[in-house]
Structure formats: C-alpha cells, structure tokens
C-alpha positions in Angstrom: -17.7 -25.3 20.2 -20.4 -27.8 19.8 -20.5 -31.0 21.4 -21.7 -34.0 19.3 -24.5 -35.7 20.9 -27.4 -37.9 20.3 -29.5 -34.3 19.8 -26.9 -32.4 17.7 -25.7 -35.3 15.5 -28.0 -34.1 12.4 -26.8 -30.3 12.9 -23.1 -31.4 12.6 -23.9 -33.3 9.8 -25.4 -30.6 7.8 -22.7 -28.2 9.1 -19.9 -30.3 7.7 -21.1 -30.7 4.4 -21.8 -26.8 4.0 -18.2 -26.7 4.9 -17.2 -28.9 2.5 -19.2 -27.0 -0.3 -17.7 -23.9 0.7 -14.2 -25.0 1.1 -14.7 -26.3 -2.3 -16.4 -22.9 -3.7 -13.2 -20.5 -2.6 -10.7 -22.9 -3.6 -11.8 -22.9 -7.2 -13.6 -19.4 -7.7 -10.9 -17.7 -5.4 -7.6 -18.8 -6.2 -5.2 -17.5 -8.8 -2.1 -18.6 -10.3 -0.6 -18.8 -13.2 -2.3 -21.5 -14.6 -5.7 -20.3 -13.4 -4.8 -16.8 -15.0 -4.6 -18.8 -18.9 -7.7 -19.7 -17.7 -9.4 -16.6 -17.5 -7.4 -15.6 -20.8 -9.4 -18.2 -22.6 -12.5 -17.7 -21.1 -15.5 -17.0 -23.4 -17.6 -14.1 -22.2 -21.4 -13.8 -22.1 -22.0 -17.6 -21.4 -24.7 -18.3 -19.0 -25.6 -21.7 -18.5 -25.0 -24.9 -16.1 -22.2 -25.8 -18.5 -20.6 -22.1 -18.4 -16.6 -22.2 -18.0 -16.9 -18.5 -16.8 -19.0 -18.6 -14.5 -19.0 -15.5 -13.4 -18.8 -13.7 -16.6 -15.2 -12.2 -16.5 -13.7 -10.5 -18.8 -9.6 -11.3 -19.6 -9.2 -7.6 -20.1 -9.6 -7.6 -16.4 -7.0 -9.2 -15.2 -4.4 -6.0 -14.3 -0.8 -6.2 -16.2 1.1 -6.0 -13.4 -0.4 -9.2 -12.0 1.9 -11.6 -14.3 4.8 -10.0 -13.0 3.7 -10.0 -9.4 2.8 -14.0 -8.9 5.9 -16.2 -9.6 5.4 -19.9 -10.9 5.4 -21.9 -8.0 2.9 -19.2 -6.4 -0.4 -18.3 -6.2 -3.0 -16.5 -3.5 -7.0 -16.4 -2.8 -8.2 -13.0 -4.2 -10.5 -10.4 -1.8 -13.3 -10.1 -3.8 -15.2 -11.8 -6.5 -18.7 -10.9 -8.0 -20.3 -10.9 -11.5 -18.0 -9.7 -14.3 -15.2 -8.4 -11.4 -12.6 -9.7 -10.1 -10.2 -8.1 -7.2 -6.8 -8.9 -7.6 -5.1 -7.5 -4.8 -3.1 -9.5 -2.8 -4.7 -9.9 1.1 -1.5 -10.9 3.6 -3.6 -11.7 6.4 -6.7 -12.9 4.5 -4.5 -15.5 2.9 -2.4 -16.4 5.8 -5.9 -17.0 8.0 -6.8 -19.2 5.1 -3.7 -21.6 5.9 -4.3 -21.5 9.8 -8.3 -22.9 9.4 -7.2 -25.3 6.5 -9.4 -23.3 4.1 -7.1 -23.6 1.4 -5.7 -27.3 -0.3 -1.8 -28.3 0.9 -0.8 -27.2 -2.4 -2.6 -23.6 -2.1 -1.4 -22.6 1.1 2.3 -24.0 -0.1 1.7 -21.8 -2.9 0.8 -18.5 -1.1 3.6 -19.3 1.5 6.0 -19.4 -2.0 4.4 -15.9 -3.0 4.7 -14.0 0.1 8.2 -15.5 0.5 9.3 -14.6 -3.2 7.4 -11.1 -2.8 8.4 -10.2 0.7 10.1 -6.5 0.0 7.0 -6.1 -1.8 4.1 -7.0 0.5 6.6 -5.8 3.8 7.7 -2.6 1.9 4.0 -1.9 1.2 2.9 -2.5 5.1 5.5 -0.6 6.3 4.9 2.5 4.0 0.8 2.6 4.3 1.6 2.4 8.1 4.0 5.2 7.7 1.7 7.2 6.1 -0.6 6.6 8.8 1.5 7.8 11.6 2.4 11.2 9.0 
C-alpha cells in the first residue's frame, strides 16, 4: 500500500527489517511441536539473563497432557498467547491458517500445521461444528 520512492525509501527500509525481527520472534517463541515441546521439558526455570534458554520463564508442568496426544509427528501449530511464565496451548484454526496466507510462518511450519489440521480434522471440524451448534441452541 506504499509506493517506494525517492521520499519513502528509508521508511520501507526500516519497515522491512521490523518484519523480519517479528517474523523471526513468532516463529521461534510461538511455535510448538514435538521437538519444541522436549524443549520446554528441559527447560530450567527461574533463569533471567541474555543467555536464558527459557526465556520466558515457563514452567514444563504447563504444558497440558492432552497436548502430546493432540500434535502428531510431522505436525506442529503457532500457539494464541504467550507471556511470562504462560503459555496458551490451544490450537487457533484461522489464526494459523492466516499465518500461511501472509508467509508469517517458515515452508516447513505452515507444512506442518497443514499436517495437523489434516491429521486432526474430526477434531478441530467436530469442535467448530458443536461450539456453533451451541450457539444456535
């Protein structure tokens, strides 16, 4: 929506590289997957430093049992929510599938939540279809 000129050269500039940095910031705080979810089982708590692994300061009691069950191992999704010490697991359908359509998440990600919803699709259809259900009730 912005034309690149002689006058708005410097704004691009500094709007692609805060794009970049928060491209780069969801698709390492915000994705889960198996591998991420060893991770967070290792993590150490209470770190706070530049070096920190957990950044965030999460807790592997956190993570929700049913959440190994749920992603399968060539799937993986960009969670809701994320803030000190919390994470929110819950799986967002069109959250995720808006990441793929603006390129938000890597080739691998949004091949990986494609696998999840594809591998989970009674689950996240069932549960549309019922919570609009209820609505209509």
């Amino acid at each position: 929506m912005l034309s690149v000129n002689e006058g708005s050269n410097n704004l691009v500039r500094a709007i692609n590289n805060r794009l970049n940095a928060l491209s780069f910031h969801i698709r390492e705080y915000y994705w889960v997957d198996m591998k991420k979810i060893n991770e967070i089982y290792r993590y150490k708590t209470e770190e706070y430093s530049m070096d920190a692994t957990n950044k965030f300061n999460i807790y592997p009691e956190q993570i929700p049992s049913w959440l190994v069950d749920r992603i399968p191992e060539e799937g993986g999704y960009l969670i809701g929510n994320l803030q000190p010490a919390h994470m929110d697991f819950r799986f967002f359908t069109l959250g995720n599938l808006w990441s793929i359509v603006s390129s938000l998440g890597t080739p691998k990600q949004n091949e990986a939540i494609l696998n999840l919803i594809e591998n989970k699709w009674d689950d996240i259809v069932g549960g549309i279809c019922l919570s609009r259900y209820a609505i209509l009730l």
